[in-house]
ZAPANU-601085 format. One record per atom (N, C-alpha, C): residue in one letter; x, y negated, z negated. Coordinates in steps of 0.2 Angstrom, whole numbers, padded with zeros to 4 digits, always signed. Layout:
AXYZ ...
END
This chain:
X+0112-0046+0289 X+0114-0039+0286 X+0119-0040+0280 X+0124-0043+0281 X+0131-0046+0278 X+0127-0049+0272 X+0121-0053+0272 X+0118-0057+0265 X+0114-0052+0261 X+0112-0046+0264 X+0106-0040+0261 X+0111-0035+0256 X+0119-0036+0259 X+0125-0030+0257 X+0126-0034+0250 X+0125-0039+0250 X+0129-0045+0243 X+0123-0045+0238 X+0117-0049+0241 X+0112-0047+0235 X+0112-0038+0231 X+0112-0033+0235 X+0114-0028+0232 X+0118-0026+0229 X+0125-0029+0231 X+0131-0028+0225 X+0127-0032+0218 X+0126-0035+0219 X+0124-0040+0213 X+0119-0037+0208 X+0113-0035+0213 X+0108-0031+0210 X+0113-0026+0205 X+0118-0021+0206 X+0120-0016+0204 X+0126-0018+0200 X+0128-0022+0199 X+0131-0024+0192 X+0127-0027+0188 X+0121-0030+0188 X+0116-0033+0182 X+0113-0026+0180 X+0116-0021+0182 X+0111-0014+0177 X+0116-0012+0173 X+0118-0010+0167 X+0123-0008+0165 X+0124+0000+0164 X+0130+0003+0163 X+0129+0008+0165 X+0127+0014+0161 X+0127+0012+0155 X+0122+0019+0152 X+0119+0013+0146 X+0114+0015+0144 X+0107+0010+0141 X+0109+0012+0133 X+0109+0008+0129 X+0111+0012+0121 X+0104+0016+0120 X+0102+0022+0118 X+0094+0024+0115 X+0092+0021+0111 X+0085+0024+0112 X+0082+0019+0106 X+0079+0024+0101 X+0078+0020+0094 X+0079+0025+0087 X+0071+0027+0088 X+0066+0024+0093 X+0059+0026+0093 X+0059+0033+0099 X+0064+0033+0103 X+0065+0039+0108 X+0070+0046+0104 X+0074+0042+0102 X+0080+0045+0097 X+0080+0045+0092 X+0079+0047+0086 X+0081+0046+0080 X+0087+0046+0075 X+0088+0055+0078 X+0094+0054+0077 X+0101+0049+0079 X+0100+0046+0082 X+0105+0041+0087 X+0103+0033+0081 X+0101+0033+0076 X+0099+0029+0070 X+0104+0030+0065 X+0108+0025+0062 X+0109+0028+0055 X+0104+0029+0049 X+0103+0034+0045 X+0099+0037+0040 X+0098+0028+0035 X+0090+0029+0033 X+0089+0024+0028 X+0092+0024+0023 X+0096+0018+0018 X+0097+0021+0012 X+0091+0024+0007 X+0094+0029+0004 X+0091+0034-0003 X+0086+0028-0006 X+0078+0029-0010 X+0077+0023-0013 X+0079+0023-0020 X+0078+0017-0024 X+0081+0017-0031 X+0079+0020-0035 X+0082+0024-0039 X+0077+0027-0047 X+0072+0023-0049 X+0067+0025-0052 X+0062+0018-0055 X+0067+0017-0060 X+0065+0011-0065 X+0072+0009-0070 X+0066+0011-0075 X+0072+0015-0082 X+0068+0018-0087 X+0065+0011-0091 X+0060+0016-0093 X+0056+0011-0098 X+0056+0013-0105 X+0059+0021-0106 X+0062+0024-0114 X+0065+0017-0120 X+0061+0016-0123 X+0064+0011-0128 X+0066+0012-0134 X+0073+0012-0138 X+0076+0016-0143 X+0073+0012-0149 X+0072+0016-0154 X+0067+0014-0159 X+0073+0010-0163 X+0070+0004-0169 X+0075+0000-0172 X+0073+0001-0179 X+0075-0002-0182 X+0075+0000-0190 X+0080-0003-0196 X+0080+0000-0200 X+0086-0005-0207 X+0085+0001-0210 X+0090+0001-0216 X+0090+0002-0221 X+0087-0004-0226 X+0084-0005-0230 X+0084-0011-0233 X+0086-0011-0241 X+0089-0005-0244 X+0091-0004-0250 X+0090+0003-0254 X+0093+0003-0259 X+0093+0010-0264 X+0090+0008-0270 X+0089+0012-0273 X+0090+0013-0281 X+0091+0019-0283 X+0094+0020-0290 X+0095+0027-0294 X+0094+0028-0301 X+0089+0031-0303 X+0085+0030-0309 X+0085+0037-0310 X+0086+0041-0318 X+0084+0047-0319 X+0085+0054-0314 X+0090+0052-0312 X+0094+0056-0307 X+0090+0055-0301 X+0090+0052-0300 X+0086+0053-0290 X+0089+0047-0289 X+0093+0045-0281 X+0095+0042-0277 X+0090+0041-0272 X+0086+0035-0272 X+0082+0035-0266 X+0085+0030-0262 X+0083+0030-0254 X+0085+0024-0250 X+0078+0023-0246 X+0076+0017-0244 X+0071+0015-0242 X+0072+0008-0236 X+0064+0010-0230 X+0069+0004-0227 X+0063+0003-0222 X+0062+0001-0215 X+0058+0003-0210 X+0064+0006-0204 X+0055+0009-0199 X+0058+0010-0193 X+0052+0011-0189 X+0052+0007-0182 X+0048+0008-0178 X+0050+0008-0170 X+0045+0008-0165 X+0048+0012-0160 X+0042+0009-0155 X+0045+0006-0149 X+0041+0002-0143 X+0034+0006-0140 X+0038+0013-0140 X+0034+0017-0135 X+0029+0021-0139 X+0028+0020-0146 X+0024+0023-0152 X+0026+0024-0159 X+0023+0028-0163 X+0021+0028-0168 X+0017+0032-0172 X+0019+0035-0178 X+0024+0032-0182 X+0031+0038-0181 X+0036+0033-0180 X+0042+0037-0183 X+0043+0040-0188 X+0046+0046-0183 X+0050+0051-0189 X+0056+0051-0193 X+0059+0049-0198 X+0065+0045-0201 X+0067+0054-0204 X+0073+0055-0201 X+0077+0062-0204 X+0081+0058-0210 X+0081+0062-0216 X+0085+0063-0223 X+0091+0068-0221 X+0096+0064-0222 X+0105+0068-0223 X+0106+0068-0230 X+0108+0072-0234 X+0112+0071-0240 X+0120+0073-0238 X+0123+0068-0237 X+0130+0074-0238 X+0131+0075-0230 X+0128+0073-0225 X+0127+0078-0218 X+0123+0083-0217 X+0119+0084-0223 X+0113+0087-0221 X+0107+0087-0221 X+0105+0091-0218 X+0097+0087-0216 X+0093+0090-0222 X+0088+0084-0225 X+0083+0087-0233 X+0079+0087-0232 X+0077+0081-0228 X+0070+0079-0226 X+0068+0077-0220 X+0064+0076-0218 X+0059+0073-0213 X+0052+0070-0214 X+0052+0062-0213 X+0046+0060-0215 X+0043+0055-0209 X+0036+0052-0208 X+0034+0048-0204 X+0035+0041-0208 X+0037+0036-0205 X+0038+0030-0209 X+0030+0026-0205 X+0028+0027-0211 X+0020+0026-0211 X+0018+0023-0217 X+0022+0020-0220 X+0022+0016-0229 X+0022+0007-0227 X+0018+0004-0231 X+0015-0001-0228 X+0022-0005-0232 X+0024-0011-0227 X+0031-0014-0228 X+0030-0021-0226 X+0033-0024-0231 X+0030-0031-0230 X+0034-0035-0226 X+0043-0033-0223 X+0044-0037-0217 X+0049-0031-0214 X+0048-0031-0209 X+0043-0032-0205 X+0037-0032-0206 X+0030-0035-0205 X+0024-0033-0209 X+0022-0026-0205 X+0020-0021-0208 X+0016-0016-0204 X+0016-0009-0208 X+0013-0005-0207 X+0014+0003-0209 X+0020+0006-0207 X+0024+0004-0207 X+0031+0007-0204 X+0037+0004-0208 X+0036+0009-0217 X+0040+0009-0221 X+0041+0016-0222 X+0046+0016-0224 X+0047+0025-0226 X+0053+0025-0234 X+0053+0029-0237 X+0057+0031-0245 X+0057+0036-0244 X+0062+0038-0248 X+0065+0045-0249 X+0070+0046-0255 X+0069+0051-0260 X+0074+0052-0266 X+0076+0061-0267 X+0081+0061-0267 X+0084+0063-0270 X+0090+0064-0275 X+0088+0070-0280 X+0091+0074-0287 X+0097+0073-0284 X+0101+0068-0290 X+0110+0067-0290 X+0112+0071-0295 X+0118+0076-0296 X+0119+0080-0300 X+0122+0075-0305 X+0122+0076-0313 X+0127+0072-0316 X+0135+0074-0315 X+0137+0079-0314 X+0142+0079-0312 X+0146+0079-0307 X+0152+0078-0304 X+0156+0081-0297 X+0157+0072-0294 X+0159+0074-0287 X+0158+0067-0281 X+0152+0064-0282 X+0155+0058-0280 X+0149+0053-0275 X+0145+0057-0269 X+0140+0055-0267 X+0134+0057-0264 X+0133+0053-0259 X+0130+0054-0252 X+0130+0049-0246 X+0123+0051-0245 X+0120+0046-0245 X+0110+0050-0241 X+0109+0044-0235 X+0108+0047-0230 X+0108+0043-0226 X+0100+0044-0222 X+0098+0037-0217 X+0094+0039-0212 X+0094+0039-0205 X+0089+0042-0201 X+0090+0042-0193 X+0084+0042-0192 X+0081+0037-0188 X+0076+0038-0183 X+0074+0039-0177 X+0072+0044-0177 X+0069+0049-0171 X+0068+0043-0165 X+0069+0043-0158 X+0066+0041-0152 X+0059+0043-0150 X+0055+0039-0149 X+0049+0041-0147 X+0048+0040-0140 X+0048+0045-0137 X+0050+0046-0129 X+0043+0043-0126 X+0045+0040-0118 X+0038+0039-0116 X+0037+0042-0109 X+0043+0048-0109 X+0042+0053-0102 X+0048+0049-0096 X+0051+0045-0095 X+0054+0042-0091 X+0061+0046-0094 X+0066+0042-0088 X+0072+0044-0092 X+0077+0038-0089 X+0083+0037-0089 X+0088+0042-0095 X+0082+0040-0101 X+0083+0045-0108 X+0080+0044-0114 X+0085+0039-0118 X+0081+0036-0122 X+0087+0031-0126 X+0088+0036-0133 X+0092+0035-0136 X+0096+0037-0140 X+0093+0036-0148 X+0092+0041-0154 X+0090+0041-0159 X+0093+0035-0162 X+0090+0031-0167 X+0093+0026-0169 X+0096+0026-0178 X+0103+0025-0177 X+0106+0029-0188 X+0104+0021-0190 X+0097+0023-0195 X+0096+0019-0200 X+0102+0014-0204 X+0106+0018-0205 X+0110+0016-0212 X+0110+0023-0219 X+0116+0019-0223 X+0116+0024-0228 X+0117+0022-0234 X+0117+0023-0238 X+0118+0022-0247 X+0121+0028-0250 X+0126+0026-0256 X+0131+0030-0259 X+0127+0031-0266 X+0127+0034-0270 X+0126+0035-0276 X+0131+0035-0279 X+0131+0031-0286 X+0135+0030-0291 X+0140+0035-0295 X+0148+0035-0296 X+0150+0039-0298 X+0145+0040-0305 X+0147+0048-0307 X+0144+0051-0311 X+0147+0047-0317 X+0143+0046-0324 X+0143+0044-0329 X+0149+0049-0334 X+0154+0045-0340 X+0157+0048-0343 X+0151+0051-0349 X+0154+0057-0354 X+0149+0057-0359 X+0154+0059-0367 X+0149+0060-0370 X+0153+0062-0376 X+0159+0058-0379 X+0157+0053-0380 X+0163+0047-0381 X+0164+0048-0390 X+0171+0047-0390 X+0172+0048-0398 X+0178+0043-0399 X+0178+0039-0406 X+0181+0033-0403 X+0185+0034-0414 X+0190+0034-0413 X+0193+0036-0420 X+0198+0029-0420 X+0197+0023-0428 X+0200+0018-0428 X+0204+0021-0431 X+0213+0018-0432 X+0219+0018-0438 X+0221+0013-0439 X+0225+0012-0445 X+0226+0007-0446 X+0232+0006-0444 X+0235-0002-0442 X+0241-0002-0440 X+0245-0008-0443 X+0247-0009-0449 X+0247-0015-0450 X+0241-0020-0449 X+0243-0028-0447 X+0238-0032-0446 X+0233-0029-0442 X+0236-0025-0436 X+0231-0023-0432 X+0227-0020-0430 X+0224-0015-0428 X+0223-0008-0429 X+0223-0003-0419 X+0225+0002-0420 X+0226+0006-0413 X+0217+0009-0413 X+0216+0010-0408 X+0207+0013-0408 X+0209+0019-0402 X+0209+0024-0404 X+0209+0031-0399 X+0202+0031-0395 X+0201+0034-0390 X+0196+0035-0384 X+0196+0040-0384 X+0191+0044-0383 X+0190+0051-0378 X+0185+0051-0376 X+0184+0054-0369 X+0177+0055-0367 X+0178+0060-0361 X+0171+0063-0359 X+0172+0069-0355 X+0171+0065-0347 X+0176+0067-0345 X+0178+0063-0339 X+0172+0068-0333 X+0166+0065-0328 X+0162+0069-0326 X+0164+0067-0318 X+0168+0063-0318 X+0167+0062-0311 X+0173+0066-0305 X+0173+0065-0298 X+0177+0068-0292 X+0178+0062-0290 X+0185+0061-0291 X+0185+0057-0282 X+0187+0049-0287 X+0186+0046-0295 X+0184+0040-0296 X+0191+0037-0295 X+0190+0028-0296 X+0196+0025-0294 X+0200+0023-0302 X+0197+0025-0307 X+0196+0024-0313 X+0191+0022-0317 X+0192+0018-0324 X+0188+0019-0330 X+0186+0010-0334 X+0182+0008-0335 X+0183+0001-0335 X+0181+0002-0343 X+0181-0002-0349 X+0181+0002-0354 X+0182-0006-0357 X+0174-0009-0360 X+0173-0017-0363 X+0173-0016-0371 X+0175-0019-0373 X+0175-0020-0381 X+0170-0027-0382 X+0165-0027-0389 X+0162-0033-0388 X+0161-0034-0396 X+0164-0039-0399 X+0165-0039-0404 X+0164-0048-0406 X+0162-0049-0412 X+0159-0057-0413 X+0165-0060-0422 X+0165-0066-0423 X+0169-0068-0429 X+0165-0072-0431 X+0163-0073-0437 X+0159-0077-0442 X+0161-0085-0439 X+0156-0089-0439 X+0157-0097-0436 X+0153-0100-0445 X+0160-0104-0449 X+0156-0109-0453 X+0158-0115-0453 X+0152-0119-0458 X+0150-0126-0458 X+0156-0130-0461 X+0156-0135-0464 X+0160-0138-0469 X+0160-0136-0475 X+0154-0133-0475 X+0155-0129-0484 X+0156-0123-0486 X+0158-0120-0479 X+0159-0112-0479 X+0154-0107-0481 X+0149-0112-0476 X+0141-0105-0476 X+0144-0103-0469 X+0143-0098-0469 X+0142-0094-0461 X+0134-0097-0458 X+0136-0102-0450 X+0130-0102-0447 X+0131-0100-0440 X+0134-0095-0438 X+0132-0089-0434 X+0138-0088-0432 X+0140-0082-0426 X+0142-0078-0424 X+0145-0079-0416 X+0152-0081-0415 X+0156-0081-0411 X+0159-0074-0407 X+0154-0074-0399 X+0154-0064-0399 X+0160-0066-0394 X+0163-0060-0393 X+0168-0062-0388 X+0168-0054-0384 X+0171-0054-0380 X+0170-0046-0376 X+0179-0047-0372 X+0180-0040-0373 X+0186-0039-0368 X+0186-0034-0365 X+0190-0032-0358 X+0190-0027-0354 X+0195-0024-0353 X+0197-0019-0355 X+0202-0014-0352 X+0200-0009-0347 X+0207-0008-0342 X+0206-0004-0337 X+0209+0001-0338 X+0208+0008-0337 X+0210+0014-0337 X+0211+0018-0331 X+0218+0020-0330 X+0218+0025-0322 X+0214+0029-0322 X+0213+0033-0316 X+0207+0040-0312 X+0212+0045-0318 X+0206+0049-0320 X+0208+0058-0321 X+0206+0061-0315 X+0212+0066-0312 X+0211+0071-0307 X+0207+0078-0309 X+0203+0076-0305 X+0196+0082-0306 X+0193+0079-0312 X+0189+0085-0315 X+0184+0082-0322 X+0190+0086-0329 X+0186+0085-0333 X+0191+0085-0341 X+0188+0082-0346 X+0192+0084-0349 X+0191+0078-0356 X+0198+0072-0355 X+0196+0066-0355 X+0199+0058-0355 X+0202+0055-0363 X+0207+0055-0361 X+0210+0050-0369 X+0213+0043-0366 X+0213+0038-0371 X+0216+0033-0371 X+0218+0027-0377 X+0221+0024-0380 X+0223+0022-0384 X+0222+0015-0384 X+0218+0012-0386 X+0219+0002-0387 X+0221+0000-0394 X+0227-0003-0391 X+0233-0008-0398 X+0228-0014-0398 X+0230-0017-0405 X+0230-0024-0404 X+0221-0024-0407 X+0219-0021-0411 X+0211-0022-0411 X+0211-0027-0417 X+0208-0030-0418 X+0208-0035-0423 X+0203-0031-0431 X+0206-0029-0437 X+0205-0027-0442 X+0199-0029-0445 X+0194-0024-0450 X+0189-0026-0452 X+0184-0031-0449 X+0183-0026-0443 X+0175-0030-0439 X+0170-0023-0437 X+0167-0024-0435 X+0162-0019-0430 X+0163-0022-0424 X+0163-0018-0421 X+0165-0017-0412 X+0161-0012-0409 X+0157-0016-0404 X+0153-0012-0400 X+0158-0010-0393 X+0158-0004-0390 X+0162-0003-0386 X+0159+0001-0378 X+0160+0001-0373 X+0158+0004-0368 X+0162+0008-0362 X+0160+0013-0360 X+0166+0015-0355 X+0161+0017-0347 X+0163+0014-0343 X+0160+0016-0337 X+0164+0019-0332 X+0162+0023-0327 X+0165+0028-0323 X+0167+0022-0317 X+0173+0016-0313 X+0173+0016-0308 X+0175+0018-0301 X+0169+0018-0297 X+0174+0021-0291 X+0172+0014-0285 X+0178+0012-0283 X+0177+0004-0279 X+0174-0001-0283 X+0170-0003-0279 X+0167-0008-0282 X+0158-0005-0286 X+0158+0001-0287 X+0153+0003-0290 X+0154+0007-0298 X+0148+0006-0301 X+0149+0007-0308 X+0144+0011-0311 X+0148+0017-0314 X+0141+0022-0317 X+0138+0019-0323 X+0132+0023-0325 X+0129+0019-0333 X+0136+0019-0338 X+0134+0017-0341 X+0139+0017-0348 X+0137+0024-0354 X+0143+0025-0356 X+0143+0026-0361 X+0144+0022-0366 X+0142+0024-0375 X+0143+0017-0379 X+0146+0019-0387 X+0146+0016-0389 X+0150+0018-0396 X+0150+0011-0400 X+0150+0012-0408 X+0151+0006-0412 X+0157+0009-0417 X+0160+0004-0419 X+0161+0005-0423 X+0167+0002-0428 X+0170+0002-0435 X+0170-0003-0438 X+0180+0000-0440 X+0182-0006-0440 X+0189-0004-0440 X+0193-0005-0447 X+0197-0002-0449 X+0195-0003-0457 X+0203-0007-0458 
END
């Protein structure tokens, strides 16, 4: 009897006393599965250049490519200034990248006032996924300060050397000054004193900015007497230069 009462204790501590549930009886009694992942976007932002400008007969054009993973052709938006001019498909056949996915664009530069910003953006070409990727900024180009005009160039005599007065209608906003070349040549002779050609020489005066537009004056000493001098005055703003204006003329 004594050995039936100890196998029984025995029995009754091998059970334990409450069972953990199980997540197929309970559920609840489970921690929650993690959330699954978002699928990862496939939206690809379109890429692109600028590849350069020109400015001819008052138009400022800037041209370039732009293409996009998820289709085609992109829509390249025109800014002039910050604002919107145009809208075009860059669908112009371009030889590097090679493909149809060139795009131009020009616009009318006034002759007078500020410099001019035209920039480009192309459009994302979505492919339904998200997050969306972001338009892609082309690039920009500036247009040339405006050119001076109506140049009037009066020589005096100064002694050996002569003063040359300047004027000219100052067109530009904003410029850093005025760069203003003189280009004149002196007789080269032989041993016998025939003239066998022409020694050209050019010189470069800088002129400060005029604030806002006007009419411009300035004075150059020191011209060397009895020659012809061709002369030129251009608009500088930085490192860019409007067309010339030009004038000859002979010093007495």
């Amino acid at each position: 009897m004594a050995l039936l009462m100890a196998a029984a204790a025995v029995l009754a501590t091998a059970v334990p006393a409450s069972a953990r549930p199980s997540c197929e009886l309970d559920p609840t009694a489970c921690p929650a599965p993690p959330p699954p992942k978002p699928p990862a976007a496939t939206d690809k932002a379109p890429t692109g250049a600028v590849d350069g400008s020109r400015e001819e007969n008052g138009l400022l054009t800037i041209f370039g490519y732009a293409a996009d993973a998820n289709g085609g052709p992109v829509t390249v938006d025109f800014r002039l200034d910050g604002a919107l001019v145009a809208s075009k498909p860059a669908n112009l056949y371009n030889t590097w990248p090679i493909g149809f996915i060139g795009y131009s664009h020009s616009v009318a530069i006034p002759p007078v006032g500020p410099r001019h910003e035209l920039c480009a953006t192309a459009r994302n070409v979505r492919d339904g996924s998200t997050p969306t990727a972001a338009d892609k900024a082309l690039g920009c180009v500036t247009s040339r300060p405006a050119a001076p005009t109506n140049l009037v160039v009066t020589a005096s005599p100064g002694g050996d050397l002569d003063n040359v007065a300047l004027t000219w209608d100052d067109n530009a906003i904003g410029e850093s000054g005025y760069a203003v070349e003189l280009y004149f040549g002196y007789p080269v002779y032989d041993d016998r004193g025939h003239v066998i050609g022409i020694q050209t020489y050019r010189a470069s005066r800088a002129v400060s900015a005029h604030e806002g537009t006007g009419r411009m004056s300035c004075v150059l000493s020191g011209v060397s007497r009895h020659m012809t001098i061709g002369l030129t005055v251009r608009t500088v703003d930085g490192l860019r230069f409007s067309d010339p204006v030009s004038a000859s003329f002979f010093t007495p």
